[in-house]
NUKEPA-820167 format. One record per residue: x, y, z of N, C-alpha, C in turn; residue in three letters. Coordinates in steps of 0.001 Angstrom, whole numbers, plus 500000, padded with zeros to 6 digits. Example, Ala and Ser with C-alpha at 12.3 -4.5 7.8 and 13.67 -1.06 7.14 Angstrom:
! NUKEPA-820167
513190494310507800512300495500507800513200496700507800ALA
512850497750507080513670498940507140512900500030507870SER
//
This chain:
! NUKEPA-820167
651009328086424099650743329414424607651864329805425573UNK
652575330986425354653856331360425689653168332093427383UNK
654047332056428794653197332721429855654474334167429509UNK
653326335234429829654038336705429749654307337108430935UNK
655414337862431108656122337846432668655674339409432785UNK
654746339636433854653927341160434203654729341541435317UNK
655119342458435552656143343181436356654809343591437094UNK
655400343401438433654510343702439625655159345029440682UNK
654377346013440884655011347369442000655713346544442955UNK
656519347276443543656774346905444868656465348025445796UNK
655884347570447144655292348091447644656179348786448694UNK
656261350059448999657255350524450147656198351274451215UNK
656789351390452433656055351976453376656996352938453698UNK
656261353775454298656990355193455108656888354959456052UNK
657535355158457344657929355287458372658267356545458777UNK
657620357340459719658127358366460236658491357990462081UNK
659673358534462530659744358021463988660053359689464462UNK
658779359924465488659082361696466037659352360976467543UNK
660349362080468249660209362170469636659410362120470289UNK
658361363198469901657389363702470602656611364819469360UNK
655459364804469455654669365969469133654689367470469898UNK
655866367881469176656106369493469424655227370425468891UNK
654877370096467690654296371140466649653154371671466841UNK
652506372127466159651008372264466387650547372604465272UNK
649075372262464664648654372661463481648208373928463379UNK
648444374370461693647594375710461992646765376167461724UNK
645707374868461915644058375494462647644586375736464774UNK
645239374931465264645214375033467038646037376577467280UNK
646845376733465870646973378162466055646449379117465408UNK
645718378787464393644639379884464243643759380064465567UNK
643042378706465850642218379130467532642683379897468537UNK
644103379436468497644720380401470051644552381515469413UNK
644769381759467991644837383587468026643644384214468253UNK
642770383497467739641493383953468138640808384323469395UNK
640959383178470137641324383508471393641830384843471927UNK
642918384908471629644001386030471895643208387465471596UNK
642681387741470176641980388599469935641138388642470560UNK
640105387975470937639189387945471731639414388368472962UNK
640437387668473618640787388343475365641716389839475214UNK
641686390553473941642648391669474191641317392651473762UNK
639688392473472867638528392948473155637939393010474404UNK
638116392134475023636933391975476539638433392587477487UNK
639718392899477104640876394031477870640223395381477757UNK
639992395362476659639602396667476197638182396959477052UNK
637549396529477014636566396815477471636452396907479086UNK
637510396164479628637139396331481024638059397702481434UNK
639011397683480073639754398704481029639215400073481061UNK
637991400028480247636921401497480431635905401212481129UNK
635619400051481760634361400235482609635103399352484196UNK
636193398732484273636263398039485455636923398395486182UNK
637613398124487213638508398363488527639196397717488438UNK
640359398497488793641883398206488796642448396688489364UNK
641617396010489802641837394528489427641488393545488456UNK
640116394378487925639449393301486835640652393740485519UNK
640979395061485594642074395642484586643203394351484663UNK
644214394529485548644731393494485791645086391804485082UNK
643399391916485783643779390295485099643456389857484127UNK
642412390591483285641659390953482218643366391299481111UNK
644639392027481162645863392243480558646506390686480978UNK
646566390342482167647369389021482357646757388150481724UNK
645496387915481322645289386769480667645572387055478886UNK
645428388079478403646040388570477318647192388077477002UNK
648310388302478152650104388130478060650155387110477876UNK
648971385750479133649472384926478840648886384035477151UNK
648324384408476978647666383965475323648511384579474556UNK
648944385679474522650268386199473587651202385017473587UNK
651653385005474406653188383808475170652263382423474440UNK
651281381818474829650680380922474029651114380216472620UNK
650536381604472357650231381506470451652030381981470020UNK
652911382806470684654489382814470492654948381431470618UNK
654791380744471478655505379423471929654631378361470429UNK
653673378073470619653010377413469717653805377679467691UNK
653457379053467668654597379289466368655574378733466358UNK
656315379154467491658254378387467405658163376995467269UNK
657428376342468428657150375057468160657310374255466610UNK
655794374736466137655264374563464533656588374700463895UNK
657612375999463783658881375665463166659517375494463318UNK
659984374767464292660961373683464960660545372762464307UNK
659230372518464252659065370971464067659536370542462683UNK
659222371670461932658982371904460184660483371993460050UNK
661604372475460930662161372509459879663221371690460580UNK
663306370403461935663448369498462227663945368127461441UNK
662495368011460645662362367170459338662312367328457840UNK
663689367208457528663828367667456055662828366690455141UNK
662762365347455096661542364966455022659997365019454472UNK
660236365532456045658453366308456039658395367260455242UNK
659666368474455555659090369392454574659049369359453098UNK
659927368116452645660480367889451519658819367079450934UNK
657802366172452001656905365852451270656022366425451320UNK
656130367644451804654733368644452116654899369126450733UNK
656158369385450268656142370414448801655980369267447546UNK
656492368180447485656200367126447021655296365663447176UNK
654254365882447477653649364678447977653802363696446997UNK
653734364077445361653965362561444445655060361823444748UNK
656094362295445425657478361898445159657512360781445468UNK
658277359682445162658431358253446149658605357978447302UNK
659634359021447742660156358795448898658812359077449939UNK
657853359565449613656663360421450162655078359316450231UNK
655667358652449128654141357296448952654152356927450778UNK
652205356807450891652392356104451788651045354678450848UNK
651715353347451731650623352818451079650104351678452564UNK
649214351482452107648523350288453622648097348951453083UNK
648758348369453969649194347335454262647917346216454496UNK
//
């Protein structure tokens, strides 16, 4: 009885090495916008029933959730387009270079 020689995968791992987590997903920026919408309704509203301070800060907290959800975007594509990579396995996940497998 002859032994048959079975070719076995070889197994590769991915490795990703980030600086830091810049990005943000976009559900944390769907929330901030929501947010955002939300504090530019309850603007609206105070600025027909409140005083010229609740006006105020009721717009400043608006600006700053605008500036928020602006910074958070840039972030997200910085990050995306940082890692050719990433974006290369976001559009390709079959690819090889993209397998992840555990160990």
């Amino acid at each position: 009885m002859a032994c048959k020689a079975v070719p076995v995968p070889r197994r590769h791992a991915r490795i990703v090495v980030r600086s830091g987590n810049t990005g943000h997903s976009q559900t944390e920026i769907a929330e901030a916008e929501r947010r955002l919408e939300e504090a530019r309704k309850e603007a609206k509203t105070v600025e027909a029933n409140g005083d010229a301070q609740h006006k105020a800060a009721a717009w400043d907290n608006v600006e700053e959730l605008a500036a928020a959800v602006s910074h958070m975007k840039a972030a997200a594509k910085a990050d995306l387009l940082s890692d050719p990579l990433e974006q290369f396995c976001d559009e390709n996940p079959d690819a090889d270079e993209c397998r992840v497998y555990d160990d």
